[in-house]
N, C-alpha and C positions, 0 to 999 in steps of 0.2 A: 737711502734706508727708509721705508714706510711701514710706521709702527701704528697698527692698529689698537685704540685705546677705546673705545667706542663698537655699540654694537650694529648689526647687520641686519635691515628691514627690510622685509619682502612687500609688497606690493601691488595688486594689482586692478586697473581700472578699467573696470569694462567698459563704461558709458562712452569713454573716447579710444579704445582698443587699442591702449597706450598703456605695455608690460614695461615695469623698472623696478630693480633693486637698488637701495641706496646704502652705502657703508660712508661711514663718517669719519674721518682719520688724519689723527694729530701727524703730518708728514715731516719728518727731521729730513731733508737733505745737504748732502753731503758732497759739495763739488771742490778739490784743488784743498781739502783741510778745511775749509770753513762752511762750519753749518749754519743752517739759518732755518727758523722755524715758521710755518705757516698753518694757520687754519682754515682746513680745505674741506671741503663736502663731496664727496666722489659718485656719482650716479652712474649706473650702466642702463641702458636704457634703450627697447625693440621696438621699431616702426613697422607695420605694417602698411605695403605699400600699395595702390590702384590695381596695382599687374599680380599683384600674391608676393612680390618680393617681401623679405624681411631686412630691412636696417639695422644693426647691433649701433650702439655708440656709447660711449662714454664720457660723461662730463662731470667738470670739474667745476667748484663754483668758491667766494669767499664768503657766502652769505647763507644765511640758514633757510630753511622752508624750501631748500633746493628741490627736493622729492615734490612739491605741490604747484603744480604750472597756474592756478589760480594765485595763489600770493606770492607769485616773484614781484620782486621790486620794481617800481613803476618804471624806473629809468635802469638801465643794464649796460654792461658793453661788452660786446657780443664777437667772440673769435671761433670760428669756425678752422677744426686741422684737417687734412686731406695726406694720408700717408702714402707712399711708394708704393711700388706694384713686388707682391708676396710679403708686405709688413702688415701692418695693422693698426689699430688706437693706440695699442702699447708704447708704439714708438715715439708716442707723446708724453711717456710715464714722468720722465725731469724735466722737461720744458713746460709745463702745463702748470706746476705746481710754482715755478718760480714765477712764471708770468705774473701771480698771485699775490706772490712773496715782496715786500715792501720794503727790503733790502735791496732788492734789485728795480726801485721804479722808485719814484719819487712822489713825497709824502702825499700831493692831489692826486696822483693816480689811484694809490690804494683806496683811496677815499670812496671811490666808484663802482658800485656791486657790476663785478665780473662774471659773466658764464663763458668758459670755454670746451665747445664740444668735438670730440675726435669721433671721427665716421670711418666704420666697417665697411670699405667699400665692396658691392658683390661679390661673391667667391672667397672672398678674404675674411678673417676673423671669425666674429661669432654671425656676420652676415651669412644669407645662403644665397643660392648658388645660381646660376642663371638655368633655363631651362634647356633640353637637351636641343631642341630644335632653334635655340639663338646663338648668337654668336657672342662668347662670354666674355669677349674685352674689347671694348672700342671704348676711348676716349668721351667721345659726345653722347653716348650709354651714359656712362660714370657722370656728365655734368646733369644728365634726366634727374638720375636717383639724387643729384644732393639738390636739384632744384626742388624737388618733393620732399628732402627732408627737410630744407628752410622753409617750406610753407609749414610741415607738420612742430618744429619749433615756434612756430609764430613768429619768427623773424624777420627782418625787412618791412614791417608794417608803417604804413603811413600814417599820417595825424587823423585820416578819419576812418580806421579800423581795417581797411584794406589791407592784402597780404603783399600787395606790391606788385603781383605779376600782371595783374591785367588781363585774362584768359578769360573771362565772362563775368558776370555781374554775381552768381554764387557756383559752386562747385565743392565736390567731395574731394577731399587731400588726405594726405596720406593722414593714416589714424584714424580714420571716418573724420577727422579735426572739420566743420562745417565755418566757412567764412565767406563774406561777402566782399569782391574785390573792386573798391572804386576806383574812377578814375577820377585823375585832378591835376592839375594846372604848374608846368613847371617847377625843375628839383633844382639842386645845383650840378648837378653831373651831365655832360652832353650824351641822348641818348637818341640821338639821330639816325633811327635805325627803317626799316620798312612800313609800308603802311599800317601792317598788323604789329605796330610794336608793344613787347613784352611788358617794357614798362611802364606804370600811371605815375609817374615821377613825382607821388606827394612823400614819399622818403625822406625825413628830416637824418642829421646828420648823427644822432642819438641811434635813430633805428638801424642803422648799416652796422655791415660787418667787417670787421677785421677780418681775411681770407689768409692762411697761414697754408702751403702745401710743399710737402715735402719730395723730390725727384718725381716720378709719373703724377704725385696729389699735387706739384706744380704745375707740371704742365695743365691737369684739368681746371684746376686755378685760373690759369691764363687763359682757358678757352670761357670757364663762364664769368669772368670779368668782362669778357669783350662782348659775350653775349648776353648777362645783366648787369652791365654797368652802374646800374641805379641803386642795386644792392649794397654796395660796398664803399668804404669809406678807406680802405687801402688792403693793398696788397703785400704778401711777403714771402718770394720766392727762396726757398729752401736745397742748394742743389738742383737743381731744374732746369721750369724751362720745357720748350717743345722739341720734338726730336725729329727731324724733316727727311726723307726721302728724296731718292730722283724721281719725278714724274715718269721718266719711260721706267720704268721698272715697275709700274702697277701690275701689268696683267704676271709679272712673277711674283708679285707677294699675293696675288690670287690665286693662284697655282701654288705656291706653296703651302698656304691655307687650307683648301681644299681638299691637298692630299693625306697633309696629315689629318685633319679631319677623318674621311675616309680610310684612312690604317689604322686609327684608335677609339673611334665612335663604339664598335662592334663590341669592345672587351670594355669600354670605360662605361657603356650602361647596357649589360649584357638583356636587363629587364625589359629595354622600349624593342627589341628584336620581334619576341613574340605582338607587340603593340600593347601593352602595358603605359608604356609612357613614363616620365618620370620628368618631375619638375621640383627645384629645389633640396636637391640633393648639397647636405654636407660634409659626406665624405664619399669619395670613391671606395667599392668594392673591390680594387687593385692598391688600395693605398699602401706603402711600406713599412710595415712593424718595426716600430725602434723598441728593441729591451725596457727603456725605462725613458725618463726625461731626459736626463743629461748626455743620453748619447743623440735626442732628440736636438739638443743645443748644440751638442759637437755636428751637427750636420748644418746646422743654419750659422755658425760660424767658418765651415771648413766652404761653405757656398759662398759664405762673402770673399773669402781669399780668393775664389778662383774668378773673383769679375776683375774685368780691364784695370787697370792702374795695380795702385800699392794701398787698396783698400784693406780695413778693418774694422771690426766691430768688439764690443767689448761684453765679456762675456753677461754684465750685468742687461744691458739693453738686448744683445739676444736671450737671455731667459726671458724678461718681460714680454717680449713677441712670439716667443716659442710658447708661454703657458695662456694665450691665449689663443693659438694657431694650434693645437693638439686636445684630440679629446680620446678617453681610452680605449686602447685596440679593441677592448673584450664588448665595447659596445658595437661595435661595428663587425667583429669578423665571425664567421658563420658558427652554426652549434659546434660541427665538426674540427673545427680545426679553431681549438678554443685558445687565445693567449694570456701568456702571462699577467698575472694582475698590476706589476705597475707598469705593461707594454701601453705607445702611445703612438698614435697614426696622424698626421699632418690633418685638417679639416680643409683646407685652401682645395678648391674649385683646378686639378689637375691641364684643365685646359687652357689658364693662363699662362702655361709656357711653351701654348703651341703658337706659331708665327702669326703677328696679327693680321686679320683679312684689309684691313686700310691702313693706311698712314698718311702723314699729312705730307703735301711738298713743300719746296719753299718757302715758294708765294702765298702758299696756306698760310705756315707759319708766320713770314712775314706780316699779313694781314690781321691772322689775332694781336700779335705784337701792335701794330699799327692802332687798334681801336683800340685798346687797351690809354696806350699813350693818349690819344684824342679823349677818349672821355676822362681824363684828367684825374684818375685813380693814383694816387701816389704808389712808386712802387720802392721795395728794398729788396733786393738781388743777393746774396749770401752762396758763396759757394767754399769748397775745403780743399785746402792745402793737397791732399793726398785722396780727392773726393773722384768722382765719375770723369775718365778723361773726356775733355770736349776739342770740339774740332773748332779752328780758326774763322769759321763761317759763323758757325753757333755765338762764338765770343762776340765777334761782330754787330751781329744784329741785335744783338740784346740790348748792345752800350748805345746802337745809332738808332732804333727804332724803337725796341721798349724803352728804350731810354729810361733805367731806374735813379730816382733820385737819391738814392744809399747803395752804392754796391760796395762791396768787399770780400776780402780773400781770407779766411780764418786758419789757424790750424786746427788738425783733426781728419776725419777721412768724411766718407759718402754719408753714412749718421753719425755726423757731430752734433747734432742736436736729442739724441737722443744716449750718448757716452757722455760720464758724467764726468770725465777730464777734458769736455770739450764745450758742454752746455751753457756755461757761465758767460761764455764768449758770445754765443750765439744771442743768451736773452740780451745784454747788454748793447749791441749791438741791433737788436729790437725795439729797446728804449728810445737808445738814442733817436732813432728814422725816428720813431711815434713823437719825441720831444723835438726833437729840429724843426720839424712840419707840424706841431700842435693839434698833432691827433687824437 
């Protein structure tokens, strides 16, 4: 239940081309009968990215002057979420705020000014869209864009004002945010990587992130912990995990790519035909009229029933995803064929559900698994009772290569962390890893 008590401040900063609105709000939640009260600062907040992309996110914070990136607290700790493929930040809406909550963490954690921020990844949410000429879902796409948004947070910074990547000595990042990135002299994290390696390993254990992702924002998880390991101070795999192909099978997931491409290009941006072009589109010109919202949720609840297993969703966590995943028909659909005022059309990037042009194999998998482990990132594995069925290979390798130091089996379905008869479990079981290992 989130009761806004507190008014709503617009925003906006040109110097760093960094657009947020902040609502401030007393959040009563309510998991299993017992409420528990927190004081959370709520920010939504747009990135402008190097390519024209736009970033939507959302963050949640326990400390005040959240809205003003010059007087946040000198010390933070810093959890970045990574949601599923066709969810959004929403689905961070109860996890986020307990994370917070000092009933569920013990009395030195709360002590510690927290920001946790949930990312819009392309195509999804209030992000927009990829352009027509890319290819709008790959994996290591999605680890580019949050590597540009943790430099435009200023996260991962080392002790002598570096962003941590290592890419040149200054450089423009997303925001126009202007920094200069030093290098320096061994972190504690093994980052034994190529010659042009990403990291300048002065990352103190302060600076790093908690990395939090849920089913596909897992797996991207797991690809950029192995590929910045110096960033991160632990991991926590949500339902996930990477999803691995047969190797002979590429040139058919290329041919099937391809083709649908080619059968829905034509109608899905009928404007780049004449060469118009079109880039950043957030909603398709074919998107589907729902009557109103709630037949918008009866459709994202009636999709969660029909994936594999004995999956569900509860209607509260799909409103939360559905009213940031829809904007109104009448804004989108043409003079002529005018809709209903409360009709509402999906915003999601339509081409996320066509077959992806790559997947990873095995041995891919294996391998991110593999450096993951090596650079000594603790991990906690989390998966649901009634969650994403996984195949006896997938279980495998997780327990003998990623090797997590907390795994466990919860009840609940695919988002239990985002249903609030399952949430409690989940943060508690976040606790614990982060206290066992003194994180």
């Amino acid at each position: 239940v989130l009761s806004i008590d507190q008014r709503m401040v617009t925003t906006a900063t040109a110097s760093s081309a960094l657009l947020y609105y902040t609502l401030q709000l007393a959040i009563n939640t309510t998991v299993r009968g017992m409420t528990t009260t927190a004081r959370v600062m709520v920010t939504e907040e747009t990135f402008s990215c190097s390519d024209g992309m736009k970033l939507a996110t959302r963050r949640w914070t326990n400390f005040s002057n959240a809205n003003d990136h010059d007087q946040l607290p000198r010390r933070t700790r810093k959890i970045l979420c990574l949601h599923g493929w066709l969810d959004n930040a929403a689905s961070f809406n109860r996890l986020a705020p307990l994370l917070l909550d000092s009933s569920f963490s013990s009395p030195e954690a709360t002590k510690i000014p927290t920001e946790i921020v949930a990312l819009d990844f392309p195509g999804h949410g209030l992000s927009s869209h990829k352009s027509v000429d890319g290819p709008p879902q790959l994996l290591a796409e999605y680890v580019y864009y949050v590597a540009e948004l943790i430099e435009a947070l200023q996260w991962g910074k080392g002790n002598e004002g570096g962003t941590g990547t290592g890419v040149g000595d200054s450089r423009t990042v997303v925001g126009n945010i202007h920094s200069n990135a030093k290098h320096g002299d061994g972190g504690g994290v093994n980052t034994e990587k190529s010659s042009d390696n990403v990291g300048d390993n002065t990352n103190t254990d302060e600076n790093r992130i908690l990395l939090i992702g849920h089913s596909m924002g897992s797996g991207v998880s797991v690809i950029l912990c192995a590929a910045f390991p110096e960033w991160f101070f632990s991991l926590v795999c949500l339902e996930g995990g990477l999803i691995a192909r047969n190797a002979n099978d590429a040139s058919r997931h290329v041919r099937a790519a391809c083709q649908r491409r080619l059968k829905s290009n034509r109608t899905l941006f009928p404007s780049s035909n004449n060469g118009s072009g079109s880039n950043g589109e957030t909603t398709s010109p074919r998107a589907k009229i729902y009557g109103n919202l709630e037949q918008a949720i009866e459709a994202r609840l009636s999709t969660t029933r029909r994936m594999p297993g004995d999956q569900f969703l509860s209607y509260e966590a799909a409103r939360d995803m559905v009213l940031r995943a829809t904007v109104p028909a009448n804004a989108v659909s043409s003079s002529s064929h005018r809709a209903d005022s409360e009709a509402v059309v999906f915003r999601h990037d339509p081409r996320l559900q066509w077959p992806s042009l790559q997947y990873y194999t095995r041995e891919q998998v294996e391998a991110f698994f593999r450096d993951v482990n090596t650079s000594n990132i603790p991990v906690c594995f989390l998966s649901a009772a009634d969650g994403w069925p996984s195949e006896s290979w997938a279980e495998s390798v997780i327990k003998d290569v990623l090797k997590p130091r907390h795994i466990k089996r919860l009840s609940g379905s695919h988002h239990f962390h985002a249903d609030s008869d399952s949430v409690e479990a989940v943060v508690d079981e976040i606790f614990k890893f982060l206290e066992e290992h003194k994180l």
